[in-house]
TISE-231386 format. One line per 10 residues: their letters; for each residue z, y, x of C-alpha. Coordinates in steps of 0.02 Angstrom, whole numbers, plus 32768, in hexadecimal, padded with zeros to 4 digits. Each point is the difference from the previous one (the first is absolute). Last residue first. Layout:
BEGIN
a) Z Y X  ...
***
This chain:
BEGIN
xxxxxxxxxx) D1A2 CAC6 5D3A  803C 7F5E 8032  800B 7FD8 80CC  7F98 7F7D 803E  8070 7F8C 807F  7FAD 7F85 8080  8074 7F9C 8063  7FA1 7F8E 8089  8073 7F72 803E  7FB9 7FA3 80A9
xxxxxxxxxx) 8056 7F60 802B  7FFB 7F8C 809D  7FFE 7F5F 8019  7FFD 7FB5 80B7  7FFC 7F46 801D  801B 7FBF 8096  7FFE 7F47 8064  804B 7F7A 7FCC  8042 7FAE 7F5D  7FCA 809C 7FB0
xxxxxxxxxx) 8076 808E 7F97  7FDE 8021 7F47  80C7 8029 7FE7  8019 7F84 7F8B  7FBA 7F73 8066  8081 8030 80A0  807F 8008 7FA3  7FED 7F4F 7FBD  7FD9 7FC2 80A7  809D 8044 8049
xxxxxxxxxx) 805A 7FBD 7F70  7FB2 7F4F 8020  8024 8025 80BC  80C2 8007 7FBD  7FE4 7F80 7FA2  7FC6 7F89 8076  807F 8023 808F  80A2 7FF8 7F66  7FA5 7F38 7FF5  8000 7FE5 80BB
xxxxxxxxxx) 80B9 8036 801D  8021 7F8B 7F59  7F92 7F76 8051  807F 8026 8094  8088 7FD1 7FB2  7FA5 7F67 7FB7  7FD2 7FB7 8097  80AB 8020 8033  8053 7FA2 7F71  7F8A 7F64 8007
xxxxxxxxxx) 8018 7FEC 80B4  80C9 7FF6 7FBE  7FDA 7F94 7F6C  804E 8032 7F4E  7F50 7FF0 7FAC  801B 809D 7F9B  7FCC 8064 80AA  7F5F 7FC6 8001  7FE6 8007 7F43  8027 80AF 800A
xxxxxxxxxx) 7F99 8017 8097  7F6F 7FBA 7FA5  8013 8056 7F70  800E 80AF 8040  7F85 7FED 8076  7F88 7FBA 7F7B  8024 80B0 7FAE  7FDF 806D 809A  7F81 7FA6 8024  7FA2 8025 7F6B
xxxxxxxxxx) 801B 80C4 800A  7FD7 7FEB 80AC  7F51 7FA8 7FE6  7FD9 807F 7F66  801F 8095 8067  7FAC 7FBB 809D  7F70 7FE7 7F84  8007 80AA 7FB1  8004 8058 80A3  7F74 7F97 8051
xxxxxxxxxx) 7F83 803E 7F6A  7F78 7FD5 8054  7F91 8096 802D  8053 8034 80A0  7FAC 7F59 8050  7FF4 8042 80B9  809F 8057 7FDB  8066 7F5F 7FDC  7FA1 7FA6 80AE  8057 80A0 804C
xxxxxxxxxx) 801C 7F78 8091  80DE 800B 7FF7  7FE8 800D 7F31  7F88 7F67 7FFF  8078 7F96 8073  809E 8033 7F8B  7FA3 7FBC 7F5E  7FF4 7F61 805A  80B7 7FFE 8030  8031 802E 7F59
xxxxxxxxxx) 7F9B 7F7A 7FA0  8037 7F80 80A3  80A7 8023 7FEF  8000 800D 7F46  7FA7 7F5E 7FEF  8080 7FBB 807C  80A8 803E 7FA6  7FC7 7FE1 7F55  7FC0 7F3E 801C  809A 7FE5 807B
xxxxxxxxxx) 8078 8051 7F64  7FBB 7F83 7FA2  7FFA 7F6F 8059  80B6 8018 8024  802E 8001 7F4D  7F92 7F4C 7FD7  8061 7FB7 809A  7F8A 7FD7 80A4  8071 8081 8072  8081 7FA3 7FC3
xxxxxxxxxx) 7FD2 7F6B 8088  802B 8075 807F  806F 80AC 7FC7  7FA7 8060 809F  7F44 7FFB 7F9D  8058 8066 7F73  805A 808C 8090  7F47 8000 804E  7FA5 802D 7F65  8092 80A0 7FE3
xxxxxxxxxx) 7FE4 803F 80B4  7F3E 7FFF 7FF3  8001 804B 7F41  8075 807B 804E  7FAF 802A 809C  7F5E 8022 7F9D  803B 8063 7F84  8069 8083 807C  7F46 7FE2 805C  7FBE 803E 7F72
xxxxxxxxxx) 8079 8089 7FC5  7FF3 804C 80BB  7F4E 8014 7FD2  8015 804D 7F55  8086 808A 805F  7F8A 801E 808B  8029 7FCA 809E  7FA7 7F73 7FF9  7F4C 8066 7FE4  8023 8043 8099
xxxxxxxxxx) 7FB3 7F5E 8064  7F43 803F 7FA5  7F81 7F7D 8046  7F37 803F 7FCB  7F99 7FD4 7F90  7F81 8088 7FC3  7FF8 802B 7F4C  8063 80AB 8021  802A 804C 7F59  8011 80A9 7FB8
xxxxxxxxxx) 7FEC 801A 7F46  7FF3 809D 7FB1  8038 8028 7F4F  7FD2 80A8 7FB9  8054 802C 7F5C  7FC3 808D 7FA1  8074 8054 7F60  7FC2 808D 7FAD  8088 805F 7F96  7F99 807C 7F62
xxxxxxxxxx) 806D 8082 7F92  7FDF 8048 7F76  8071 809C 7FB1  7FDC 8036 7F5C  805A 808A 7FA0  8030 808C 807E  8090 805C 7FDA  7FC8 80B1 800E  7FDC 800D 7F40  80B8 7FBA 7FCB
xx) 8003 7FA2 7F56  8035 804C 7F67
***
């Protein structure tokens, strides 16, 4: 037989509200601090290397025109100037004038890529047995553990909901609602 003071039924009800609020500034303005920043230091990390790596292929002289060289000069200048671009909208808040492109998932995309060209050019680079050829490919290596680490950044950045610029606040609101059983 069954306990009388035990109630039999117990419902309960959880509400769950999430308010999103988006803050942006669509003016354009020059930020310098954005370099300090852990994504800006990234860049110019990025931009260094590509630079330093283009010039070490353009040092071997007439090798510079090999098939290998080409390469790495094709990855090492259109991530310079991808990077560099993408640097010039961050330092103008040009990023937070357009906060509804998906900047996040195109940086993520472009480093993910690099990374892997990166990691075949500088192989090939350093394959070649030519001492030009070996420092451009050392730092095409430097350059290719740059793009995945902003890659990860990216990634994180993407699963956490967070904007390329500017602010995002979400907040949450749980409502509990228990009956009791008579």
């Amino acid at each position: 037989m069954a306990d009388p003071g035990f109630p039999g039924k117990n419902t309960t009800t959880t509400t769950v509200h999430t308010n999103s609020t988006t803050t942006v500034q669509t003016n354009v303005r020059f930020d310098p601090f954005y370099i300090r920043t852990i994504p800006g230091i990234l860049k110019c990390a990025q931009m260094a290397l590509n630079l330093i790596g283009f010039i070490c292929i353009e040092c071997s002289g007439y090798l510079a025109t090999h098939s290998r060289g080409a390469f790495f000069n094709f990855v090492a200048m259109t991530g310079f100037w991808f990077t560099g671009i993408l640097l010039a909208f961050y330092l103008f808040h040009l990023i937070e004038k357009f906060h509804r492109v998906a900047w996040l998932k195109i940086e993520f995309i472009f480093c993910a890529v690099w990374t892997g060209l990166y990691l075949i050019a500088a192989s090939l680079a350093v394959s070649f047995h030519q001492e030009a050829y070996i420092a451009a490919g050392f730092f095409g290596f430097l350059g290719m553990i740059a793009y995945a680490v902003d890659a990860f950044v990216k990634f994180r950045a993407i699963q956490s909901g967070q904007l390329a610029q500017g602010e995002r606040v979400v907040s949450r609101q749980t409502t509990t609602v228990t009956s009791p059983a008579y």
